[in-house]
C-alpha positions in Angstrom: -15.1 8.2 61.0 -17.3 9.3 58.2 -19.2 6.9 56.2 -21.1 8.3 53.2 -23.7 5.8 52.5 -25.8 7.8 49.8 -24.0 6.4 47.2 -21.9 3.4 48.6 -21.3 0.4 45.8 -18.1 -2.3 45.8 -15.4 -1.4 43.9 -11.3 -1.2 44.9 -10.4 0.4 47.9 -7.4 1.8 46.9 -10.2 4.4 44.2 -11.4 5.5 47.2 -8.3 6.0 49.2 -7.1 8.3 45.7 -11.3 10.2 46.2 -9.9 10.7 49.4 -6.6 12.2 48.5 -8.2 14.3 45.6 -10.6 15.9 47.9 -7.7 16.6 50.0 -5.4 17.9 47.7 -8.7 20.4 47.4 -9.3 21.8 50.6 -5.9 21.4 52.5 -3.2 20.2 50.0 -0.1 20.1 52.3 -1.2 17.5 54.3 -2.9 15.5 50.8 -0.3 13.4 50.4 0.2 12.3 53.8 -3.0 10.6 54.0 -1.9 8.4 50.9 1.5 7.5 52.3 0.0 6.9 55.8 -2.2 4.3 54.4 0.1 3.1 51.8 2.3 2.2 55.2 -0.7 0.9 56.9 -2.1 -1.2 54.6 1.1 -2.6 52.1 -0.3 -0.8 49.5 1.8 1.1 47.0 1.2 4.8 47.1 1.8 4.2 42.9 -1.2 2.3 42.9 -3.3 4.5 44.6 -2.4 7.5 42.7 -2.9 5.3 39.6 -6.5 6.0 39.8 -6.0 9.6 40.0 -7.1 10.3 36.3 -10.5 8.6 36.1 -11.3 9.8 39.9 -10.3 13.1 38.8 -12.9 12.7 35.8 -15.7 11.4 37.1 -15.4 14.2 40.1 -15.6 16.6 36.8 -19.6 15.1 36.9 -20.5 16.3 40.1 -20.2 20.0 38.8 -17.5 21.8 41.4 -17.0 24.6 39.1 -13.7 25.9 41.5 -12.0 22.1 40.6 -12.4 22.5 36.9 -9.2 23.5 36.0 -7.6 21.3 38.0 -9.2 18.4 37.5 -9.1 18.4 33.7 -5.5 18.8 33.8 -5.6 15.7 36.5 -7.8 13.9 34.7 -5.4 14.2 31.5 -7.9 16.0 29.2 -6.2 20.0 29.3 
């Protein structure tokens, strides 16, 4: 387990589940979306509902200045 307390705050769960997938989708994509519909089935969530966040996760990743995610993230983010 990996807690990242730096910058920890309350907010829903299921935004950080989609941080989670996003940083996935990065750096090994084919097993992304497994992680989302693993907890969806673990937890009753609705893997809709997590992915529903996708867009202002992907923007506000766009702040922390990953110039290799750019491209991607725009186009996640809904703004290219």
């Amino acid at each position: 387990m990996i807690v990242d307390w730096l910058d920890a705050c309350c907010g829903n769960p299921l935004a950080d589940v989609c941080r989670t997938y996003l940083l996935l989708r990065h750096a090994v994509p084919e097993r992304a979306m497994d992680y989302v519909e693993t907890y969806a089935a673990m937890s009753g969530a609705e893997v809709g509902a997590i992915l529903a966040w996708l867009a202002p996760i992907a923007a506000a990743r766009l702040t922390e200045g990953v110039a290799d995610e750019n491209d991607e993230l725009l186009r996640l983010a809904g703004v290219a």
